[in-house]
Structures are given as C-alpha cells and as structure tokens.
N, CA, C and O atoms as a CHARMM CRD file, in Angstrom:
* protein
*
  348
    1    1 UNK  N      0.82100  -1.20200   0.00000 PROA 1      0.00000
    2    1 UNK  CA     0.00000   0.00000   0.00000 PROA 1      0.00000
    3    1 UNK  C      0.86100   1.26000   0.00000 PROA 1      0.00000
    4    1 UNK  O      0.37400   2.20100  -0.62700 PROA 1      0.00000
    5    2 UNK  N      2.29500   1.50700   0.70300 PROA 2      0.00000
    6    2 UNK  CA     2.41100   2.30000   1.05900 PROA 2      0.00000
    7    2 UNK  C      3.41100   3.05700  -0.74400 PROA 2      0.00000
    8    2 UNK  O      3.74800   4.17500  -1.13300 PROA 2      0.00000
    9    3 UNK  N      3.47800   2.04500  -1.13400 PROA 3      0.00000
   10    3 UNK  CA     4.39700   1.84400  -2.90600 PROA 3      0.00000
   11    3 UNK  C      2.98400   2.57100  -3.41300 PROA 3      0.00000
   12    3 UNK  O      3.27600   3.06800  -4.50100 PROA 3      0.00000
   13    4 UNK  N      2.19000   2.73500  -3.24700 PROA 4      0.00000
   14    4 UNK  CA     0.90600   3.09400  -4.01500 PROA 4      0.00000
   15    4 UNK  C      0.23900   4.49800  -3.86300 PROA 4      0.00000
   16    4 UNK  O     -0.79200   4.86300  -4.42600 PROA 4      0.00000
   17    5 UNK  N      0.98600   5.19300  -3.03100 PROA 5      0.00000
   18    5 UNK  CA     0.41800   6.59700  -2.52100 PROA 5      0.00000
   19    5 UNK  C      1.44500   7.69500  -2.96600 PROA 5      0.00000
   20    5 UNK  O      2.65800   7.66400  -2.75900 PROA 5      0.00000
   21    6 UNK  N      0.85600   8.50800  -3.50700 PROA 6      0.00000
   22    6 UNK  CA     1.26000   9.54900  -4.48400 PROA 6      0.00000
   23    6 UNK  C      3.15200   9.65300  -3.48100 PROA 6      0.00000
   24    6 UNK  O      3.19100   9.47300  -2.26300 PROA 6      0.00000
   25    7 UNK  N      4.45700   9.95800  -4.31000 PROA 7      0.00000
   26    7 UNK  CA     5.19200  10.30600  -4.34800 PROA 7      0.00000
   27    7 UNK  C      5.79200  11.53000  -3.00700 PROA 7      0.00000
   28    7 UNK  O      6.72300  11.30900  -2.23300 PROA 7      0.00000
   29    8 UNK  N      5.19400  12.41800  -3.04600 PROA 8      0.00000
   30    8 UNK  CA     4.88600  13.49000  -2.22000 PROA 8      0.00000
   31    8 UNK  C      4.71700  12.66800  -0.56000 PROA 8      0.00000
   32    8 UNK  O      5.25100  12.70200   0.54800 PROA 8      0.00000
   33    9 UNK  N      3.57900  11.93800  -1.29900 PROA 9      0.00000
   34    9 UNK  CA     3.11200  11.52400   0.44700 PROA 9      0.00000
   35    9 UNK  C      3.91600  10.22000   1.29300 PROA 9      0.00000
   36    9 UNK  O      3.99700   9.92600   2.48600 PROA 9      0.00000
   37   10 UNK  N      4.47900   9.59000  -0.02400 PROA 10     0.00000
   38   10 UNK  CA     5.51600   8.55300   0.60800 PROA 10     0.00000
   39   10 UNK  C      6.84500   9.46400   1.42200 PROA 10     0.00000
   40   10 UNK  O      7.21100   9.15600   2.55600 PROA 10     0.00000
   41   11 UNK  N      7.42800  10.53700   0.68400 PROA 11     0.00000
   42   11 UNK  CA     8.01300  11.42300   0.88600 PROA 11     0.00000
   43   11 UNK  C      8.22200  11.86500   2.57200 PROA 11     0.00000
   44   11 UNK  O      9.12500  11.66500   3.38400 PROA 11     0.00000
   45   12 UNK  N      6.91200  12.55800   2.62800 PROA 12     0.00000
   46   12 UNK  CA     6.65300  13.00300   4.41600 PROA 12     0.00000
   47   12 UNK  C      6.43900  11.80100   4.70400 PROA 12     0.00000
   48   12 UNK  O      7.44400  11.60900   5.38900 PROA 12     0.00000
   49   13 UNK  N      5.84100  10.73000   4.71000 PROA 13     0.00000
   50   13 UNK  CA     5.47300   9.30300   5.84500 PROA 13     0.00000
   51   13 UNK  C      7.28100   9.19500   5.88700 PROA 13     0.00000
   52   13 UNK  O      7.68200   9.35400   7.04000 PROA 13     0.00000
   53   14 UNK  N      8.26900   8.99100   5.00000 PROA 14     0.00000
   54   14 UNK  CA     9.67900   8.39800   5.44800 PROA 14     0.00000
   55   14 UNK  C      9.86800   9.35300   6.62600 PROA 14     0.00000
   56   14 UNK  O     10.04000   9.08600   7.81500 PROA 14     0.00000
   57   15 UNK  N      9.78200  10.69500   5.91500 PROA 15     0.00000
   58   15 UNK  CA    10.77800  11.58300   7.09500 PROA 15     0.00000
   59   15 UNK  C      9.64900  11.56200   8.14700 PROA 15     0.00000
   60   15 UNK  O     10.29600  11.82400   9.16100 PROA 15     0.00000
   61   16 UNK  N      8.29000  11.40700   8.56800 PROA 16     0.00000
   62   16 UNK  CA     8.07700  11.38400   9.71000 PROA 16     0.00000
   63   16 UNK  C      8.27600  10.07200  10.42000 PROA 16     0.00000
   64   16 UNK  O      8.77500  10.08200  11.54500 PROA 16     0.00000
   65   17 UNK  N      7.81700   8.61300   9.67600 PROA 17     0.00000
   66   17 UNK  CA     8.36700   7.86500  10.36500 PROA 17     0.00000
   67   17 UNK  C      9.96000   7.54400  10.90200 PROA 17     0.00000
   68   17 UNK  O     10.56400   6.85700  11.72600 PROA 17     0.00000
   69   18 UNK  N     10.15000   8.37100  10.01800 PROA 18     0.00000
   70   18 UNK  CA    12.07000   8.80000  10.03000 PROA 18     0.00000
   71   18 UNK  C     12.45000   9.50400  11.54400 PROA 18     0.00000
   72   18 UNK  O     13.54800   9.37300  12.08400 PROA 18     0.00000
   73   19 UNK  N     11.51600  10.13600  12.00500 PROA 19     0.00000
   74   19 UNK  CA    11.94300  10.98400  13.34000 PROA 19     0.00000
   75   19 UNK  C     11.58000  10.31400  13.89800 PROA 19     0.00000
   76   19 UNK  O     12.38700   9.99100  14.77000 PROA 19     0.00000
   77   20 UNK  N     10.07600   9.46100  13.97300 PROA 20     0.00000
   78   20 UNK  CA     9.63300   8.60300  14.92800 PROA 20     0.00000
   79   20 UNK  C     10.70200   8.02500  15.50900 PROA 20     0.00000
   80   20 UNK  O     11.42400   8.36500  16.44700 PROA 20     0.00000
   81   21 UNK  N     10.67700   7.00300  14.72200 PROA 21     0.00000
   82   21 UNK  CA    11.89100   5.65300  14.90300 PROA 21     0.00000
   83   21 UNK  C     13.30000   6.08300  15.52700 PROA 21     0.00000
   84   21 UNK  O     13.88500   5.52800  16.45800 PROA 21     0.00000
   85   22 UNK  N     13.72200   7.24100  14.77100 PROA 22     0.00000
   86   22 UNK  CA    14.72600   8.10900  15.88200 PROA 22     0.00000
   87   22 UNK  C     14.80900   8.11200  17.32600 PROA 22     0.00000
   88   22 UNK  O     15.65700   7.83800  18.17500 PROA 22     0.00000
   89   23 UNK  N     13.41200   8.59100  17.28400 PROA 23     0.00000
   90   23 UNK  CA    13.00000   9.15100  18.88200 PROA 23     0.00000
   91   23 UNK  C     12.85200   8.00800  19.39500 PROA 23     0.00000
   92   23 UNK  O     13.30800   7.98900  20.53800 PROA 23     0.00000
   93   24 UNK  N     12.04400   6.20200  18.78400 PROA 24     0.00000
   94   24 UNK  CA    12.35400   5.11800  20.01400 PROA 24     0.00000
   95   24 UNK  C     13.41300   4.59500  20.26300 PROA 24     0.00000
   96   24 UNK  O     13.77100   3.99100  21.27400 PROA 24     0.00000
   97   25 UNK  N     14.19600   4.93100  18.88500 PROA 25     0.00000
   98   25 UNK  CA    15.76500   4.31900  19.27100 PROA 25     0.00000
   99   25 UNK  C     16.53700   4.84500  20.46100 PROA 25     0.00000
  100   25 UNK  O     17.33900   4.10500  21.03100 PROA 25     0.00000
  101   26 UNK  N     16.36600   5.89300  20.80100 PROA 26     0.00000
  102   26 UNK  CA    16.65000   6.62900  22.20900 PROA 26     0.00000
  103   26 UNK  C     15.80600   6.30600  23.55200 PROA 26     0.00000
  104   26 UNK  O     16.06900   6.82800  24.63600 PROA 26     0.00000
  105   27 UNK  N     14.50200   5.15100  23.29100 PROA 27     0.00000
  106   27 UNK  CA    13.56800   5.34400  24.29000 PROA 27     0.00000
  107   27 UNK  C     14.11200   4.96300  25.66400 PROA 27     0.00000
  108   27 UNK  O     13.38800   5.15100  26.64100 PROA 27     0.00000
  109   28 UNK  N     15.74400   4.26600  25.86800 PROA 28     0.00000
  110   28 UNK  CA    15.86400   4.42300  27.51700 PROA 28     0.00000
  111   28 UNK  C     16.21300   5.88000  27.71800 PROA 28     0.00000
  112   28 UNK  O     16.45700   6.21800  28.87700 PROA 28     0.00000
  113   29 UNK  N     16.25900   6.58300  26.98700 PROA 29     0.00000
  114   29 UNK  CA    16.40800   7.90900  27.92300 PROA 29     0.00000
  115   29 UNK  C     15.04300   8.74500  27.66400 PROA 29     0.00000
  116   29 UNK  O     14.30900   9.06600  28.59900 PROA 29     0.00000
  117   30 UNK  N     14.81200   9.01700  26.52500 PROA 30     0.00000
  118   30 UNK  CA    13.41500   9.37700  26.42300 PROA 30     0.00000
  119   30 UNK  C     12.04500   8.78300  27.32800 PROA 30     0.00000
  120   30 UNK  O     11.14600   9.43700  27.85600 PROA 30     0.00000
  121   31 UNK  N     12.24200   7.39600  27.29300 PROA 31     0.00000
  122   31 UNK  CA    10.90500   6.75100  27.50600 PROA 31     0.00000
  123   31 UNK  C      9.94900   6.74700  26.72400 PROA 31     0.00000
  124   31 UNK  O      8.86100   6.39100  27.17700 PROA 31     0.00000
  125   32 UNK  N     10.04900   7.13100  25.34400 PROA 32     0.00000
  126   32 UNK  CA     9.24400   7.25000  24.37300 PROA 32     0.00000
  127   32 UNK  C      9.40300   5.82800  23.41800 PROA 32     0.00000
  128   32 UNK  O     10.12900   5.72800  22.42900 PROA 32     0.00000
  129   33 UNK  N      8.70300   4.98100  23.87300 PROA 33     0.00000
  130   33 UNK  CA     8.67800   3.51400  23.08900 PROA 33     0.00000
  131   33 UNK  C      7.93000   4.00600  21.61800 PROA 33     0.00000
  132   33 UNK  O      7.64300   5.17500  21.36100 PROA 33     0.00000
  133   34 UNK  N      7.71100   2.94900  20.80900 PROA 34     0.00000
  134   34 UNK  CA     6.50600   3.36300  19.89100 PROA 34     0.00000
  135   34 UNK  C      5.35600   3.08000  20.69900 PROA 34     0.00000
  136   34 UNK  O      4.43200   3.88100  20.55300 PROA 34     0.00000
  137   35 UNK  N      5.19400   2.23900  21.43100 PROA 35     0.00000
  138   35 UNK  CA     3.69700   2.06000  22.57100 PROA 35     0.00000
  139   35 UNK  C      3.63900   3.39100  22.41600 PROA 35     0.00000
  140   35 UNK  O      2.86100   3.55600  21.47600 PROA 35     0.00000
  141   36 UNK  N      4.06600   4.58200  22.84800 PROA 36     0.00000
  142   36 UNK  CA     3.64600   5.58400  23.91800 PROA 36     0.00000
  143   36 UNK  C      4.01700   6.70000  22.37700 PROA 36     0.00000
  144   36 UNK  O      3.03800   7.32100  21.96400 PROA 36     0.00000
  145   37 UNK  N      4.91100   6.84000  21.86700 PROA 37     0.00000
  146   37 UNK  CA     4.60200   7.35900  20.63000 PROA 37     0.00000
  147   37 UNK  C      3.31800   7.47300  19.88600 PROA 37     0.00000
  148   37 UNK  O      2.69700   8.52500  19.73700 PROA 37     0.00000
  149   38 UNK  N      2.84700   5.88900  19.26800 PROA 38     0.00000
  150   38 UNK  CA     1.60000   5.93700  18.69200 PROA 38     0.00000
  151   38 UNK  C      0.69700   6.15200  19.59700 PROA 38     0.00000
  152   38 UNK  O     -0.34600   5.84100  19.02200 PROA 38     0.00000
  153   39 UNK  N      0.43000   6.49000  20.66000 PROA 39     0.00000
  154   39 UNK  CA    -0.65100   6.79600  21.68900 PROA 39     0.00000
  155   39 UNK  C     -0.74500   8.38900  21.56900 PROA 39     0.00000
  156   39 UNK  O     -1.86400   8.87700  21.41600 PROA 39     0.00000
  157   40 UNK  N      0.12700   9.03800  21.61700 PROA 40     0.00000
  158   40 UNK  CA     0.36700  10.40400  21.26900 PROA 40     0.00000
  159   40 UNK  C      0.19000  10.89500  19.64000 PROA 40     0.00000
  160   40 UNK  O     -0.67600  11.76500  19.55500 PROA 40     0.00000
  161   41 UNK  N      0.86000  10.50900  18.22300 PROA 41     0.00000
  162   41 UNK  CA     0.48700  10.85200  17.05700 PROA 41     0.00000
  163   41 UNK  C     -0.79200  10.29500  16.92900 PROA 41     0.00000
  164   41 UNK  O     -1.80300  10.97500  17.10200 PROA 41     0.00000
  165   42 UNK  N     -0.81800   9.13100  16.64400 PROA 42     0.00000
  166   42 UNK  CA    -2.16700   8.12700  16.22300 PROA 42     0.00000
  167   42 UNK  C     -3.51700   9.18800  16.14600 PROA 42     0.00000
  168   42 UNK  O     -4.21700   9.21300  15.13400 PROA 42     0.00000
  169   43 UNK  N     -3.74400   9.89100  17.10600 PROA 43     0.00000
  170   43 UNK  CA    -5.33600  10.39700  17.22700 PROA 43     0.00000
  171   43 UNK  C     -5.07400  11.69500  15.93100 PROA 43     0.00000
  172   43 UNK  O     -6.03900  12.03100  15.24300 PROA 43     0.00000
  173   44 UNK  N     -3.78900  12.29500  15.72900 PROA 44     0.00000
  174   44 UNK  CA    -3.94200  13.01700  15.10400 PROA 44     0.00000
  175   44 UNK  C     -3.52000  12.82300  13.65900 PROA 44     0.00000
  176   44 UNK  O     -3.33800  13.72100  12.83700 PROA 44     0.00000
  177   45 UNK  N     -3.39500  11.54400  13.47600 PROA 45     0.00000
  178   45 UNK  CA    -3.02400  11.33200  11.77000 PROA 45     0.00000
  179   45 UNK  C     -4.33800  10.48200  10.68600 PROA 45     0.00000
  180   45 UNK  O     -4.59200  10.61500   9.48900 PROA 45     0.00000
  181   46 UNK  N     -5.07700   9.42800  11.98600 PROA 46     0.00000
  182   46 UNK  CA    -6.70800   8.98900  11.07500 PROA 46     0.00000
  183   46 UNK  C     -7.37300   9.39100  12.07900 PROA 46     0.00000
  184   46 UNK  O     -6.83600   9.92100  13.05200 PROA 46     0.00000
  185   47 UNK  N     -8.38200   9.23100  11.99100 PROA 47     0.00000
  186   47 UNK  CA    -9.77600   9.38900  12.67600 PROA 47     0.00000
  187   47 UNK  C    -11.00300   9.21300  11.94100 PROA 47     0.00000
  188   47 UNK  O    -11.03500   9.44300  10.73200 PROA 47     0.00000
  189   48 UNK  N    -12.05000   8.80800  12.60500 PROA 48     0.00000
  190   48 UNK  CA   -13.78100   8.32100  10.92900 PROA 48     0.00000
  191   48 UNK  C    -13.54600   9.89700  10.64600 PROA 48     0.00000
  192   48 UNK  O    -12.94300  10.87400  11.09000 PROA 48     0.00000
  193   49 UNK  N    -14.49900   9.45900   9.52000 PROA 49     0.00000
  194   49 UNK  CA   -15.17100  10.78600   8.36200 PROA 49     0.00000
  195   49 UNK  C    -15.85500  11.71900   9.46500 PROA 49     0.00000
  196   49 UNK  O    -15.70400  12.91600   9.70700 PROA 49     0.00000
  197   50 UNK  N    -16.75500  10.62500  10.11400 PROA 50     0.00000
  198   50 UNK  CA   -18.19700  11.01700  10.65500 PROA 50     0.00000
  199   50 UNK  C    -18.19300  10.92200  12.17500 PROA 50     0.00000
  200   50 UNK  O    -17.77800   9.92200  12.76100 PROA 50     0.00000
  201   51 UNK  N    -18.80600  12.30400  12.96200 PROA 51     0.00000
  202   51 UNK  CA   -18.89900  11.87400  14.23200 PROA 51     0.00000
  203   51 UNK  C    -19.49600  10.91100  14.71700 PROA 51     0.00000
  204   51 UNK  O    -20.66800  10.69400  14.41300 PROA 51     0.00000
  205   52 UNK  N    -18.60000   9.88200  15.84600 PROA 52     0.00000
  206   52 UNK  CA   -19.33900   8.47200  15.86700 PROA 52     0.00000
  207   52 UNK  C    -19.66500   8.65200  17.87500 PROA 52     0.00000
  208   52 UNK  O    -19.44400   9.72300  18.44100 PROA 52     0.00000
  209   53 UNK  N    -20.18700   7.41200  18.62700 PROA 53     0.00000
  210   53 UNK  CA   -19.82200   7.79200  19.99100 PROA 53     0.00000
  211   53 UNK  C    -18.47700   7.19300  20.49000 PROA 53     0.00000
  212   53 UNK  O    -17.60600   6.45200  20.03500 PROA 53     0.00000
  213   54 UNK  N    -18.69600   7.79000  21.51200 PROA 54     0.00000
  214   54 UNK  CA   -17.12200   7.73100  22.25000 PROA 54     0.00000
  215   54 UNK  C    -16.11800   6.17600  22.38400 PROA 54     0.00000
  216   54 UNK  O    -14.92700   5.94100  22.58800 PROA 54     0.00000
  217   55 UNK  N    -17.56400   5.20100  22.10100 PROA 55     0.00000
  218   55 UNK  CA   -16.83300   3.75800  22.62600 PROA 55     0.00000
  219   55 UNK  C    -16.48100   3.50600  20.99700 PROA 55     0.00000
  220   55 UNK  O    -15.38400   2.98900  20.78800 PROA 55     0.00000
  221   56 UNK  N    -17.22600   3.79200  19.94900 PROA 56     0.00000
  222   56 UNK  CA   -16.37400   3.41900  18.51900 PROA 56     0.00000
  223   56 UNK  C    -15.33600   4.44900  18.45800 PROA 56     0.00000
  224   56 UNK  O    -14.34500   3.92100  17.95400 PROA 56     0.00000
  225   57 UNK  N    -15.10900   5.65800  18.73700 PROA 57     0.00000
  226   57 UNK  CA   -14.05500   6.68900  18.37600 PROA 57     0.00000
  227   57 UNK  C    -12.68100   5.88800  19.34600 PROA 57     0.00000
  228   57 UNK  O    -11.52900   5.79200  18.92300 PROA 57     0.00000
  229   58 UNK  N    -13.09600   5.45300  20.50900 PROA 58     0.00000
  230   58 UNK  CA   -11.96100   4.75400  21.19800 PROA 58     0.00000
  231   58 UNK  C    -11.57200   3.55400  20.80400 PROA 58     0.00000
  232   58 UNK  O    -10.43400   3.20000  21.11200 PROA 58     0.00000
  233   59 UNK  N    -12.53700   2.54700  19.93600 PROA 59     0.00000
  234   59 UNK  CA   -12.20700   1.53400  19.47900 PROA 59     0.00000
  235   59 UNK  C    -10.98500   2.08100  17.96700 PROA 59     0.00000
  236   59 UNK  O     -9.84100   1.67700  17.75800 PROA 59     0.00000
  237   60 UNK  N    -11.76700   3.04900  17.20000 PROA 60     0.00000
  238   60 UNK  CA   -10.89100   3.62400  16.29500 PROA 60     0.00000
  239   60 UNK  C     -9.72400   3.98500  16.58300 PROA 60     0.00000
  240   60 UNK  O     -8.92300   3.67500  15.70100 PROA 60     0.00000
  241   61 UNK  N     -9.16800   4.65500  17.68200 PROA 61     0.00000
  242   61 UNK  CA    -8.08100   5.31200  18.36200 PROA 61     0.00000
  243   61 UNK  C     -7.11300   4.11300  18.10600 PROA 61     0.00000
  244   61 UNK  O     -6.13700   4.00500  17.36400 PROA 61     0.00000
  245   62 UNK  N     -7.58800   3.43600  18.78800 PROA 62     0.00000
  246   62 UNK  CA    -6.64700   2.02600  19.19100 PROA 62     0.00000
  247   62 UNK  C     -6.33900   1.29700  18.02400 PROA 62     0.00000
  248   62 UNK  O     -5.19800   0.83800  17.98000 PROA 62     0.00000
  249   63 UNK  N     -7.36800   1.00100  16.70900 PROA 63     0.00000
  250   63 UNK  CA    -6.63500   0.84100  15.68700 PROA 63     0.00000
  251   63 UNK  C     -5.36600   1.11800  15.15800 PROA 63     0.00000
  252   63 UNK  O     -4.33600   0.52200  14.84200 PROA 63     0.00000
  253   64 UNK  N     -5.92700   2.47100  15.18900 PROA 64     0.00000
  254   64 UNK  CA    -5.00700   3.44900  14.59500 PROA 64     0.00000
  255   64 UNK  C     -3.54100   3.39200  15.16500 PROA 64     0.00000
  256   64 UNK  O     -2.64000   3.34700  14.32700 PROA 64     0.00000
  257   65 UNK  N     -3.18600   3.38900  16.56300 PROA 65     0.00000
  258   65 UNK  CA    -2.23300   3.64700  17.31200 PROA 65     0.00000
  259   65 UNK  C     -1.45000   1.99300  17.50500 PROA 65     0.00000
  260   65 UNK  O     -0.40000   1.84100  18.12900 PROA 65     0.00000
  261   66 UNK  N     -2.08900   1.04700  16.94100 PROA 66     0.00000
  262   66 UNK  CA    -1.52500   0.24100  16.39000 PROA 66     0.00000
  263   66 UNK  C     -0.55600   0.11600  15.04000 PROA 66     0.00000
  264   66 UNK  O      0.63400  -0.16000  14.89000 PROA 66     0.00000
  265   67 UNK  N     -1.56700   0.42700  14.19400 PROA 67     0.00000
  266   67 UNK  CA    -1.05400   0.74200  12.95100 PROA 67     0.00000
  267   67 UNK  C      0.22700   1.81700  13.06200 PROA 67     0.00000
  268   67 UNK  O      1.30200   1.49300  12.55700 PROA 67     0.00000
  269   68 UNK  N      0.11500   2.78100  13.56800 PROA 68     0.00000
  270   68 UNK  CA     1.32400   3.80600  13.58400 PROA 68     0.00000
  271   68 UNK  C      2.03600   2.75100  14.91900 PROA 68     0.00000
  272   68 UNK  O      2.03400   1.83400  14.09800 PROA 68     0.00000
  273   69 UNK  N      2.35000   2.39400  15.60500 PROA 69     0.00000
  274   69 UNK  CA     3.12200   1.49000  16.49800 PROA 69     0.00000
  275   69 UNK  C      4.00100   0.58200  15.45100 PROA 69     0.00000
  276   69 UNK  O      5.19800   0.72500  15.20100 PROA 69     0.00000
  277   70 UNK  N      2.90500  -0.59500  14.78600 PROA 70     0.00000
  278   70 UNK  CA     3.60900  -1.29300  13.32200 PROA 70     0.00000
  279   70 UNK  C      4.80700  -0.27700  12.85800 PROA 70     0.00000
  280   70 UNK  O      6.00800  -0.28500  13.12400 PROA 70     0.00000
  281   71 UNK  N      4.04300   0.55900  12.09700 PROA 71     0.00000
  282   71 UNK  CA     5.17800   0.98300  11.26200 PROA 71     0.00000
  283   71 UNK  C      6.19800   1.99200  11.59400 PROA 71     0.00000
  284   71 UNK  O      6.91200   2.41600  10.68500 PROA 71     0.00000
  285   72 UNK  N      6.43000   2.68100  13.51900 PROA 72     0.00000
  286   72 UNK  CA     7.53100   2.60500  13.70000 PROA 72     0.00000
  287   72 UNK  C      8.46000   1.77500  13.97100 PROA 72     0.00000
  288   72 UNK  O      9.66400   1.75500  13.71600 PROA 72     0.00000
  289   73 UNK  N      7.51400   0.84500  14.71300 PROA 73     0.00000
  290   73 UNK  CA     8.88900  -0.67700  14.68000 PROA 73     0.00000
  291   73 UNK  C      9.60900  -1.35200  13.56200 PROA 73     0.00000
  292   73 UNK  O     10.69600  -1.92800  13.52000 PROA 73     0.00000
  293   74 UNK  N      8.30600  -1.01600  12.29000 PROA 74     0.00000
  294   74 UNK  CA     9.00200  -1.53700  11.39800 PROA 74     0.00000
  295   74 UNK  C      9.45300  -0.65000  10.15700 PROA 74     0.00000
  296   74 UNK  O      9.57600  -1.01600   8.98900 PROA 74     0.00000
  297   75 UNK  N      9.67800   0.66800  10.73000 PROA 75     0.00000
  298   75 UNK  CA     9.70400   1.70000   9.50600 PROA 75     0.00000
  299   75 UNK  C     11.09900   0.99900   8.62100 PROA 75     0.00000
  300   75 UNK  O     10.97500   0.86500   7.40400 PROA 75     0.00000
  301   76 UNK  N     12.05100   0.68700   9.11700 PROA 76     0.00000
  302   76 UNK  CA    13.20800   0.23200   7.86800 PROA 76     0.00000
  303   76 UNK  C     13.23700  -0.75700   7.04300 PROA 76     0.00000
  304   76 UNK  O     14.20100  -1.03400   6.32900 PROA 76     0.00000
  305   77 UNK  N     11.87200  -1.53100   7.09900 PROA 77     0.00000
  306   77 UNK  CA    11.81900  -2.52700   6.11400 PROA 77     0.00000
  307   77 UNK  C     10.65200  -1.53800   5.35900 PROA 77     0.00000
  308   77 UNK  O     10.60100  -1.25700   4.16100 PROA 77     0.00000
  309   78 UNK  N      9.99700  -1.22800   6.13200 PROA 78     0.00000
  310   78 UNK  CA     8.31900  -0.52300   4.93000 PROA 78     0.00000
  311   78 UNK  C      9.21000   0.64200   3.94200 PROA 78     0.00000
  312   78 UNK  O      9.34000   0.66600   2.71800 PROA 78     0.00000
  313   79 UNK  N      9.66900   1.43400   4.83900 PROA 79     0.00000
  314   79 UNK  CA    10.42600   2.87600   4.26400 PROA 79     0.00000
  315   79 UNK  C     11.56600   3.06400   3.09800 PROA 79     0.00000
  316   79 UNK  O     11.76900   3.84600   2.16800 PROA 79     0.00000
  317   80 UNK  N     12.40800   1.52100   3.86000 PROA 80     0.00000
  318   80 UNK  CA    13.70500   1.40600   2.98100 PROA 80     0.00000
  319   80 UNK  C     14.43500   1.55600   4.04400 PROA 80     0.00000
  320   80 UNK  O     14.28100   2.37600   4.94900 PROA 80     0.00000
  321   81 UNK  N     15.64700   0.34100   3.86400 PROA 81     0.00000
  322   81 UNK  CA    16.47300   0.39300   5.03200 PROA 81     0.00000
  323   81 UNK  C     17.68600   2.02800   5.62500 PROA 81     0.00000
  324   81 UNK  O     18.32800   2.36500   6.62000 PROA 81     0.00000
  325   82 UNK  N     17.41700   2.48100   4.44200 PROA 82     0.00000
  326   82 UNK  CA    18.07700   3.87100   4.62600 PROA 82     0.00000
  327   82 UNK  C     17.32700   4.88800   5.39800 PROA 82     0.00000
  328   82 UNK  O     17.66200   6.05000   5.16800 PROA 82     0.00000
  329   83 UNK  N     16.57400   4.73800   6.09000 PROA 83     0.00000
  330   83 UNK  CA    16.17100   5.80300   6.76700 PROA 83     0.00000
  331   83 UNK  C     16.58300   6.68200   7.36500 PROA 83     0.00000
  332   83 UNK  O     16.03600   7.77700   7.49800 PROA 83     0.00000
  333   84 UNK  N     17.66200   6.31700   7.83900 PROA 84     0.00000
  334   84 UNK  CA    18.65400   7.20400   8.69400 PROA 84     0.00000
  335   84 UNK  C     18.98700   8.36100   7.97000 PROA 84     0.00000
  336   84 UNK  O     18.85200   9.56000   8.21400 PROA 84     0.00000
  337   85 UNK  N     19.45900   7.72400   7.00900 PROA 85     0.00000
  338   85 UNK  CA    20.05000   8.93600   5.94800 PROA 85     0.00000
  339   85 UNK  C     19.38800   9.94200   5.98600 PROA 85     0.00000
  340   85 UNK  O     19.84600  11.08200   6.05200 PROA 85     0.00000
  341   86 UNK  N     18.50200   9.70600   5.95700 PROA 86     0.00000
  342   86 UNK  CA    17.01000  11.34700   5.84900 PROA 86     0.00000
  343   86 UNK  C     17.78800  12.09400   6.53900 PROA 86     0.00000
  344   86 UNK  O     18.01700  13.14300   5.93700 PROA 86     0.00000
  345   87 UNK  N     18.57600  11.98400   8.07800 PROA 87     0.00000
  346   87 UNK  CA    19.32300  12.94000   8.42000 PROA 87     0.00000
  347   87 UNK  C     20.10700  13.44400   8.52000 PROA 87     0.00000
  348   87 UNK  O     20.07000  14.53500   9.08900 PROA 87     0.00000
C-alpha cells in the first residue's frame, strides 16, 4: 500500500516515520517507546469521516495507534532500510 500513494506523500510518511523511529531508538532515555509514541500521534493522523460515539471513536483510536506502532517498529523494512540517511 504504502508503494501506491502519491510520491509526495511517501516522501513526508519516510521523514516522519524517520523521526519517529529516531525518537524510540533513544527510548531508555526518552521513555518514548513506539507504545507511547503511537498513543500520542495516532489520534492526530486517522480518525472516521463522521462523528461516531465515544466507545467506537476509542475503538478507532486504538486501531489506529496500532497501525502507527507497526510501522515505527518496522519503519526500515516498509520505508527502505536507509532511513537514517534522511538525516
């Protein structure tokens, strides 16, 4: 999927999953795992179309903060093992 999204947008997903993954590689001093990463981005990158109630918007959350969890753990195989380089 991610080979399939306009150029541009593969673009920003490297360099943000690019800082992510940065920031857990440091997580004994940070404390910023991807757990606690995607708990923090996640709400603000998907969310539904449509206002839903609170127990599906929290079921959604948690999707989501999975999915962004995945792909900082695994940003150097999805991204390309060069990620680093971005910096």
């Amino acid at each position: 999927l991610v080979n399939q999204l306009p150029e541009a947008n593969l673009i920003l997903l490297r360099h943000l999953f690019g800082v992510l993954h940065h920031i857990e590689q440091n997580s004994g001093v940070n404390q910023m795992n991807a757990f606690n990463l995607a708990l923090c981005i996640a709400p603000n990158m998907l969310w539904l179309p449509s206002p839903t109630g609170p127990e599906e918007e929290s079921k959604s959350t948690k999707k989501v903060a999975l999915l962004v969890q995945f792909l900082i753990e695994n940003s150097g195989e999805i991204f390309g093992g060069d990620i680093a380089s971005l910096f």
